[in-house]
PADREN-333995 format. One record per residue (C-alpha): residue number from 1; residue in one letter; x, y, z. Coordinates in nm, 3 decimals. Example, Ala and Ser with C-alpha at 12.3 -4.5 7.8 and 13.67 -1.06 7.14 Angstrom:
<rs>
@seq = 1; type = A; u = 1.230; v = -0.450; w = 0.780
@seq = 2; type = S; u = 1.367; v = -0.106; w = 0.714
</rs>
This chain:
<rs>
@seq = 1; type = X; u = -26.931; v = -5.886; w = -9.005
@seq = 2; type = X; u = -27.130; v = -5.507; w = -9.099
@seq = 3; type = X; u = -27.431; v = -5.469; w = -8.869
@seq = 4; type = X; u = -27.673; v = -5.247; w = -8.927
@seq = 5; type = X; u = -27.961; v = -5.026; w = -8.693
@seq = 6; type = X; u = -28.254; v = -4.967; w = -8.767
@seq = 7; type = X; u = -28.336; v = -4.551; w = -8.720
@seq = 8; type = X; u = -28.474; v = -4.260; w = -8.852
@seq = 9; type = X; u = -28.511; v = -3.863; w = -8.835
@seq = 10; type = X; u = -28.744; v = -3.761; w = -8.499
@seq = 11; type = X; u = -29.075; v = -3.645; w = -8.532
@seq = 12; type = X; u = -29.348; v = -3.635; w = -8.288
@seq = 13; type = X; u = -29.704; v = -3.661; w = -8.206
@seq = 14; type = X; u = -29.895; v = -3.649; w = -7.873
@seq = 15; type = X; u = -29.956; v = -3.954; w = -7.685
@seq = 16; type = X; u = -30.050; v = -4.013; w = -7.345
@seq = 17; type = X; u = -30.047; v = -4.239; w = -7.031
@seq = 18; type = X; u = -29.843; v = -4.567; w = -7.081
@seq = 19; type = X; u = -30.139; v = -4.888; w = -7.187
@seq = 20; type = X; u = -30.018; v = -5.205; w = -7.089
@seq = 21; type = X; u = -29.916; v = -5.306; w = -7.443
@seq = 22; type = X; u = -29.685; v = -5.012; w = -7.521
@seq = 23; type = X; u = -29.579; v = -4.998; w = -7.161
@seq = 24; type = X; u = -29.420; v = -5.329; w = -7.091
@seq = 25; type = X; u = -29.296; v = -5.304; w = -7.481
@seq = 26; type = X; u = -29.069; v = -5.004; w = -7.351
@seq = 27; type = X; u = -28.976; v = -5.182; w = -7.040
@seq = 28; type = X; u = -28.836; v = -5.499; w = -7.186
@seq = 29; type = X; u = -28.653; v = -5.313; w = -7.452
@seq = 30; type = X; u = -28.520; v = -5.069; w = -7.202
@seq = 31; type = X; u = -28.401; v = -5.338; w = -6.932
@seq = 32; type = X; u = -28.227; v = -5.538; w = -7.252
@seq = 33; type = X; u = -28.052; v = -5.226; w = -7.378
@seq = 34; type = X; u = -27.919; v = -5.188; w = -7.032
@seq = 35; type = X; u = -27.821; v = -5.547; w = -7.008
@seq = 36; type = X; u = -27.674; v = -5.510; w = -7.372
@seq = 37; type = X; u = -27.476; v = -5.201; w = -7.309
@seq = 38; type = X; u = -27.282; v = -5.281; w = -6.985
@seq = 39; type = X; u = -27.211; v = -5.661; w = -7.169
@seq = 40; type = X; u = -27.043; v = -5.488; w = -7.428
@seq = 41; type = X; u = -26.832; v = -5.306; w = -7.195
@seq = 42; type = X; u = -26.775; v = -5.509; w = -6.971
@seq = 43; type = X; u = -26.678; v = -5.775; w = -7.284
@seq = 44; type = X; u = -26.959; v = -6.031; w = -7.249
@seq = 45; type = X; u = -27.103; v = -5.827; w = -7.579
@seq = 46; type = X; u = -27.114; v = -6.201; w = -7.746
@seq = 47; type = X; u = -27.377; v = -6.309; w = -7.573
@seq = 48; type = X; u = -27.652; v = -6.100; w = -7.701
@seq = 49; type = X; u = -27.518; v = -6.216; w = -8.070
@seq = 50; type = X; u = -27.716; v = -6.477; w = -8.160
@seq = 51; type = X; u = -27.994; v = -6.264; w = -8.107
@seq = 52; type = X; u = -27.919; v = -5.979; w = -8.409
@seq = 53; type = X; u = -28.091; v = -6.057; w = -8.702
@seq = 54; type = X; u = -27.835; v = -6.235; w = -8.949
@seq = 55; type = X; u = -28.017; v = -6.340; w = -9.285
@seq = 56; type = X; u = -27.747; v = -6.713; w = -9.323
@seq = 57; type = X; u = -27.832; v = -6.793; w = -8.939
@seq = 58; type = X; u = -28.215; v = -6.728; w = -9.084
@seq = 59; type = X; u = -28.203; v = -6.927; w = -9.415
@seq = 60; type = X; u = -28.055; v = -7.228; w = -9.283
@seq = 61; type = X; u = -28.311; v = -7.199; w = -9.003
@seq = 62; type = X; u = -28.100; v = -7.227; w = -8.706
@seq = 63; type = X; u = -28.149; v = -6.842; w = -8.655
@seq = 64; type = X; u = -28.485; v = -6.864; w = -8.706
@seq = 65; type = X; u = -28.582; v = -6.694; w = -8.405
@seq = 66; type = X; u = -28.375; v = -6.406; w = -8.462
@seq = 67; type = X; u = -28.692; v = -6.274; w = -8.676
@seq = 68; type = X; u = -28.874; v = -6.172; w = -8.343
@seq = 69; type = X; u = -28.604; v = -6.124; w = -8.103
@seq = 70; type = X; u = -28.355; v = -5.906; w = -8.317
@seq = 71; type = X; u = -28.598; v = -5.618; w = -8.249
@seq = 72; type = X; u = -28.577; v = -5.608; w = -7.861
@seq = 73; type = X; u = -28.239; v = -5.498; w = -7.943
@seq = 74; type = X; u = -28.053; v = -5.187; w = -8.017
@seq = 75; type = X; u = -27.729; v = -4.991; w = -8.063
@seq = 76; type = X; u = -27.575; v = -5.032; w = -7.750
@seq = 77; type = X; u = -27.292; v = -4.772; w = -7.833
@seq = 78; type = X; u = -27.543; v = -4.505; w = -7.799
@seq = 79; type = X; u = -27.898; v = -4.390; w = -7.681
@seq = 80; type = X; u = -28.003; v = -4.221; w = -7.949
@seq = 81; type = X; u = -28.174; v = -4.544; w = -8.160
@seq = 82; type = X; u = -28.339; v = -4.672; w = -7.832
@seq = 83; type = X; u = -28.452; v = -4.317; w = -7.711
@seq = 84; type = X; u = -28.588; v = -4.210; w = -8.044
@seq = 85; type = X; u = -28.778; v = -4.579; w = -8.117
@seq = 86; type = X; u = -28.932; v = -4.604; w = -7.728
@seq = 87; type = X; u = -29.024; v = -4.237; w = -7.776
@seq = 88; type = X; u = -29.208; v = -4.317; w = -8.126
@seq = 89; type = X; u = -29.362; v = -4.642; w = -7.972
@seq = 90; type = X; u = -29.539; v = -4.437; w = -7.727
@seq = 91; type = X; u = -29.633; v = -4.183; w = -7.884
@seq = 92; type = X; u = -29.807; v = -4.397; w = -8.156
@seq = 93; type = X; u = -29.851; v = -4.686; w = -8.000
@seq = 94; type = X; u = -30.070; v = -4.534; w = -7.711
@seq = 95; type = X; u = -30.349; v = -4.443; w = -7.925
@seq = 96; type = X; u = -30.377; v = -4.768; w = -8.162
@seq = 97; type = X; u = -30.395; v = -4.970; w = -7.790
@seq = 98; type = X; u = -30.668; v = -4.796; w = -7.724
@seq = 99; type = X; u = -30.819; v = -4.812; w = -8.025
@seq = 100; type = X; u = -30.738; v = -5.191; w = -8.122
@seq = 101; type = X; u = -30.688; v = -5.316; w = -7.730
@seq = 102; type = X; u = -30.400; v = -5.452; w = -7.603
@seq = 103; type = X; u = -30.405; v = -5.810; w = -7.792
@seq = 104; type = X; u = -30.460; v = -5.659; w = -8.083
@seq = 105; type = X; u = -30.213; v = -5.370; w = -8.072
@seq = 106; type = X; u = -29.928; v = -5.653; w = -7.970
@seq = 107; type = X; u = -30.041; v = -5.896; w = -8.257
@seq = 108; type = X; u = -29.998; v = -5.583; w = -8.540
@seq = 109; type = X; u = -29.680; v = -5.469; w = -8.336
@seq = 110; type = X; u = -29.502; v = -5.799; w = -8.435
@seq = 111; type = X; u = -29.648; v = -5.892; w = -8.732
@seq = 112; type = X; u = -29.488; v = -5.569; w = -8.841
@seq = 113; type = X; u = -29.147; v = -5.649; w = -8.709
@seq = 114; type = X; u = -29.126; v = -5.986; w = -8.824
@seq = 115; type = X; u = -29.262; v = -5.875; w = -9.165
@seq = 116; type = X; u = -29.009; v = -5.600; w = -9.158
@seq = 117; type = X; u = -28.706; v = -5.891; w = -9.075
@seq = 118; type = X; u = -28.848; v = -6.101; w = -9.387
@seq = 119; type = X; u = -28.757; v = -5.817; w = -9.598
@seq = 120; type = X; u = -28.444; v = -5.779; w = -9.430
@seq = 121; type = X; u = -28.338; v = -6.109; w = -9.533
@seq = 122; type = X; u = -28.500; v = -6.093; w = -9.897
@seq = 123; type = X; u = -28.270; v = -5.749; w = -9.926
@seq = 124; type = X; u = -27.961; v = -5.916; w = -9.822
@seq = 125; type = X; u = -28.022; v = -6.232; w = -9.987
@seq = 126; type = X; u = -28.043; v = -6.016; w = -10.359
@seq = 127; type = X; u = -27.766; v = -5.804; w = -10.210
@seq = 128; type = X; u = -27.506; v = -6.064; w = -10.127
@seq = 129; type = X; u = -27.427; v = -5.963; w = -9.773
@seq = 130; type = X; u = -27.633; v = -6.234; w = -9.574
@seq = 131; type = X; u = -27.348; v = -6.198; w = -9.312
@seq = 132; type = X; u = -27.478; v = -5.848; w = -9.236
@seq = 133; type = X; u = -27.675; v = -5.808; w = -8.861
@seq = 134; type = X; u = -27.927; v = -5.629; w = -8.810
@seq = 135; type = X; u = -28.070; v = -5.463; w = -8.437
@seq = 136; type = X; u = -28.381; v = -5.240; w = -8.365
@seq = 137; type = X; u = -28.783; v = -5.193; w = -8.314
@seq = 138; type = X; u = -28.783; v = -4.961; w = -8.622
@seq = 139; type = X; u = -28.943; v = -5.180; w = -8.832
@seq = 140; type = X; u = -29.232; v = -5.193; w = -8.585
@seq = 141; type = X; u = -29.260; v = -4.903; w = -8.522
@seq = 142; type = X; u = -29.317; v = -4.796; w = -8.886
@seq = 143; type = X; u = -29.551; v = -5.057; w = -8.882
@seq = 144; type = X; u = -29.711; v = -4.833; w = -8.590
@seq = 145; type = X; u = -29.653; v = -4.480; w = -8.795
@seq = 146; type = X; u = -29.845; v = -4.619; w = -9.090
@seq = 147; type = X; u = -30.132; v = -4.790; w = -8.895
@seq = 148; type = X; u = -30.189; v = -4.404; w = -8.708
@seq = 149; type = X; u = -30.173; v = -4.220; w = -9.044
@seq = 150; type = X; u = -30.482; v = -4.452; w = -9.209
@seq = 151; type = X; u = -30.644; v = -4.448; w = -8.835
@seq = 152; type = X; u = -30.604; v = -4.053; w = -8.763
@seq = 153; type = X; u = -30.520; v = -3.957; w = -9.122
@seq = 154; type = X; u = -30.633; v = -3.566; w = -8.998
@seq = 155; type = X; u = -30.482; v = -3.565; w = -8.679
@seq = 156; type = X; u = -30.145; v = -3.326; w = -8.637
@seq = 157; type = X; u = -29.807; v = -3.461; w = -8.602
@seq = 158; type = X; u = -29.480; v = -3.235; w = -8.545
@seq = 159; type = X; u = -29.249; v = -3.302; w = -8.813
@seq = 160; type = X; u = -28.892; v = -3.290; w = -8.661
@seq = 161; type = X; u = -29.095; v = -3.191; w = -8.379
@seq = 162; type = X; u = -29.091; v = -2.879; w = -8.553
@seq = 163; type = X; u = -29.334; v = -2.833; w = -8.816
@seq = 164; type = X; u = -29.722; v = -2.949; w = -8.798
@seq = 165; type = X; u = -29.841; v = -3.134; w = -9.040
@seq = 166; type = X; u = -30.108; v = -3.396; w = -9.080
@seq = 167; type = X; u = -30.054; v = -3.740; w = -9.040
@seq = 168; type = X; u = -30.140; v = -3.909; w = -9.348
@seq = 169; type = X; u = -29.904; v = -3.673; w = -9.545
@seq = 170; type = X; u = -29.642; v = -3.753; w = -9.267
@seq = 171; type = X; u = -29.666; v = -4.093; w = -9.327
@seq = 172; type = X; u = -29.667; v = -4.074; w = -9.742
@seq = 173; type = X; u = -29.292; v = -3.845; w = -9.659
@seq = 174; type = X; u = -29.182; v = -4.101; w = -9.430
@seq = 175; type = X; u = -29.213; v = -4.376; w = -9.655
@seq = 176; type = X; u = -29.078; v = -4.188; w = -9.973
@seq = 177; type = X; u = -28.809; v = -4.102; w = -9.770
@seq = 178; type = X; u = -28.759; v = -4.437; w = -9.680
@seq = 179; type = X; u = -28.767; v = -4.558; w = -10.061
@seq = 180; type = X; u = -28.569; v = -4.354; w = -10.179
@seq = 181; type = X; u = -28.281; v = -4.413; w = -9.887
@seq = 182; type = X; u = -28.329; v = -4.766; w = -9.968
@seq = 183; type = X; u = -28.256; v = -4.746; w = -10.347
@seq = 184; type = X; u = -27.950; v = -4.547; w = -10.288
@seq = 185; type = X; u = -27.824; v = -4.683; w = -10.009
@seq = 186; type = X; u = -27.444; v = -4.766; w = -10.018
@seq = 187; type = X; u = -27.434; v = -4.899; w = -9.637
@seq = 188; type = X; u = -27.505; v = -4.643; w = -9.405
@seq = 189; type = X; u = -27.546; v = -4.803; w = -9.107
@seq = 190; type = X; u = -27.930; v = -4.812; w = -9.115
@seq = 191; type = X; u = -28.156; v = -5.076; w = -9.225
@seq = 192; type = X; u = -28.394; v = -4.890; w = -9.463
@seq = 193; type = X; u = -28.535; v = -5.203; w = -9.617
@seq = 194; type = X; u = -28.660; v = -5.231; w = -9.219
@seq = 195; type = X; u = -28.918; v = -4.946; w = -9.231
@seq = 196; type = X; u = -28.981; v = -4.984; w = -9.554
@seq = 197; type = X; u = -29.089; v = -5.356; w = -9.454
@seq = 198; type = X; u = -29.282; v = -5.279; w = -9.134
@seq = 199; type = X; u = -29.477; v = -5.058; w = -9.367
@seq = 200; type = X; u = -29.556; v = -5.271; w = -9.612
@seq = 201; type = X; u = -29.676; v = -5.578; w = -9.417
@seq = 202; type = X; u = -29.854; v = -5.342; w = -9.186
@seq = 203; type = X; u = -30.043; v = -5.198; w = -9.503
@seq = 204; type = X; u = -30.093; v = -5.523; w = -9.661
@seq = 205; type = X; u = -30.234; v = -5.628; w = -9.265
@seq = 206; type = X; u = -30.460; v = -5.377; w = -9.231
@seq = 207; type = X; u = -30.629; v = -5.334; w = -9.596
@seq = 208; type = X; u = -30.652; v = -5.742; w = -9.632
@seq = 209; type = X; u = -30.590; v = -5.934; w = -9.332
@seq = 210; type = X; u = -30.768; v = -5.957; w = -9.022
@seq = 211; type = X; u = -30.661; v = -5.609; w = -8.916
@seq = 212; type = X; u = -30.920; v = -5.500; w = -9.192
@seq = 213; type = X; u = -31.154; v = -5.565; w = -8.956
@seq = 214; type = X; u = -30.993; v = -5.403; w = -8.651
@seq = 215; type = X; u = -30.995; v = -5.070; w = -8.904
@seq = 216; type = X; u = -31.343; v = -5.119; w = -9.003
@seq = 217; type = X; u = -31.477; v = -5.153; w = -8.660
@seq = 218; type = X; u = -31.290; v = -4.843; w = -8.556
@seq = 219; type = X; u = -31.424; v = -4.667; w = -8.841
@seq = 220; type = X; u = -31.766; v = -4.765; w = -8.747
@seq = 221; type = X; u = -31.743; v = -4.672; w = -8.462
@seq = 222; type = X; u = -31.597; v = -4.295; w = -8.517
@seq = 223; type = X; u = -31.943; v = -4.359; w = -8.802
@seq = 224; type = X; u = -32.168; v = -4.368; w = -8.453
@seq = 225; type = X; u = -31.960; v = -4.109; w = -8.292
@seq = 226; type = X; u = -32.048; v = -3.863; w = -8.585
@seq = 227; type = X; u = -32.375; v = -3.915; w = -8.621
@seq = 228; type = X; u = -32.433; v = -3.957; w = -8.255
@seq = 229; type = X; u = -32.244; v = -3.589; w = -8.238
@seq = 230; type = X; u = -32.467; v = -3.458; w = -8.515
@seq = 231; type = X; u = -32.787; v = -3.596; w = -8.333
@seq = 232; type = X; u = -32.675; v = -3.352; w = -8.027
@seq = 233; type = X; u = -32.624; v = -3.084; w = -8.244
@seq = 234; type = X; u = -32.963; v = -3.103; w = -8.425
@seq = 235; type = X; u = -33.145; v = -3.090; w = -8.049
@seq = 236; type = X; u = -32.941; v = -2.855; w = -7.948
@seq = 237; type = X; u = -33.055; v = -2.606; w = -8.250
@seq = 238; type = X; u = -33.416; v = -2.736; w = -8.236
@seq = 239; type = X; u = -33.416; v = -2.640; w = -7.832
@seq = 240; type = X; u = -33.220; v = -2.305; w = -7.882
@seq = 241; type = X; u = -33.514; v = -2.251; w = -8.191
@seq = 242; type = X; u = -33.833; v = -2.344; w = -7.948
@seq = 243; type = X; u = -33.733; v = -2.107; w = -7.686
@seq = 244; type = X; u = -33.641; v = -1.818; w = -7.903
@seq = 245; type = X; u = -33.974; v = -1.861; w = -8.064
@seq = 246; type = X; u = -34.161; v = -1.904; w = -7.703
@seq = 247; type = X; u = -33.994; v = -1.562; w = -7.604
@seq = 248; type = X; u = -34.177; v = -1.390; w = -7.924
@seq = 249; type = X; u = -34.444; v = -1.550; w = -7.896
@seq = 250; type = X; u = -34.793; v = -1.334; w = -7.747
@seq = 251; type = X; u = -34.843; v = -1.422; w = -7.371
@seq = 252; type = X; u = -35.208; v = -1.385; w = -7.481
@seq = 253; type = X; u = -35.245; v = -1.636; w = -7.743
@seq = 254; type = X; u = -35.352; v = -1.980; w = -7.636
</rs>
């Protein structure tokens, strides 16, 4: 049976200190990837099987559960697709916590990654390979990538962790990149359908669903923020203007 990770080119962003969401997201992945990698050496691999993602095991239901728990997994031959994932989670994930809270963060976190496994098995149901298993948070965290770009559309990502750019163009590359993998993919090894997947349900989440709301109360609030800033600004002038005109003003004149 092929199995398949979910990854992607690095590219980075600023974050910050660890919210509970994001945090304990990182722990549990990390302490299963540990688990995960010295099974497989140690040949007890197996058990951590029935967790993968396998579209059959899905469509006859008795996998079901695979479509949350296939994503606290990853390539256990390597650090790479856990490093680069955790690294992504916090670095996007820290600032949608604290935007959204902690509930709210974790409910778009999954609905992305179980979105993302729905089109995993709709790919590999009109592919024919519905033996194929599929590991990794990538889905997710694409999920997460898209949510910053329409949240902090201006703010500055590193591409490559190279080149600035801002994040709503990052995100439109990403997921061209992504489509484009994904219609000429001849089994590489990486779930493209994945990120393309956490996108798309995370889009379809935010703009219709009740994380429309969670977007329009943060934009309401940067709204108040604004004009709150602009209030400031106008005193500030209007007190900078009084004493200016105080100073010329004739000691004399009543």
């Amino acid at each position: 049976m092929r199995q398949t990770y979910q990854g992607y080119g690095g590219f980075a962003s600023l974050g910050g200190r660890f919210p509970p969401g994001v945090k304990w997201l990182i722990i549990i992945n990390t302490a299963l990837f540990v688990l995960y990698f010295f099974a497989v050496r140690t040949g007890l691999g197996g058990i951590f099987y029935p967790f993968g993602l396998v579209p059959v095991a899905v469509l006859k239901l008795f996998g079901i559960w695979q479509l949350f728990t296939y994503m606290f997994l990853h390539d256990p031959y390597g650090f790479t697709h856990i490093l680069f994932n955790m690294l992504m989670l916090w670095m996007f994930g820290t600032d949608l916590e604290r935007t959204w809270g902690t509930r709210g963060f974790l409910r778009y976190y999954f609905i992305c990654g179980v979105g993302a496994g729905i089109c995993i098995v709709i790919g590999n149901l009109l592919f024919g390979t519905l033996e194929t298993r599929t590991i990794g948070a990538s889905g997710a965290i694409f999920g997460l990538l898209l949510a910053f770009g329409m949240l902090f559309p201006n703010s500055t990502v590193l591409f490559w962790f190279l080149f600035p750019i801002k994040a709503k163009y990052f995100v439109m590359i990403m997921g061209a990149i992504q489509f484009m993998l994904t219609l000429g993919s001849t089994g590489s090894g990486v779930s493209h359908v994945a990120h393309l997947g956490g996108m798309i349900f995370g889009y379809g989440y935010l703009k219709w669903g009740r994380g429309a709301r969670m977007r329009t109360n943060f934009s309401s609030e940067l709204l108040r923020q604004y004009n709150r800033w602009k209030m400031q600004r106008a005193k500030r002038k209007f007190d900078v203007y009084m004493r200016k005109r105080d100073s010329n003003r004739d000691p004399w004149v009543n």
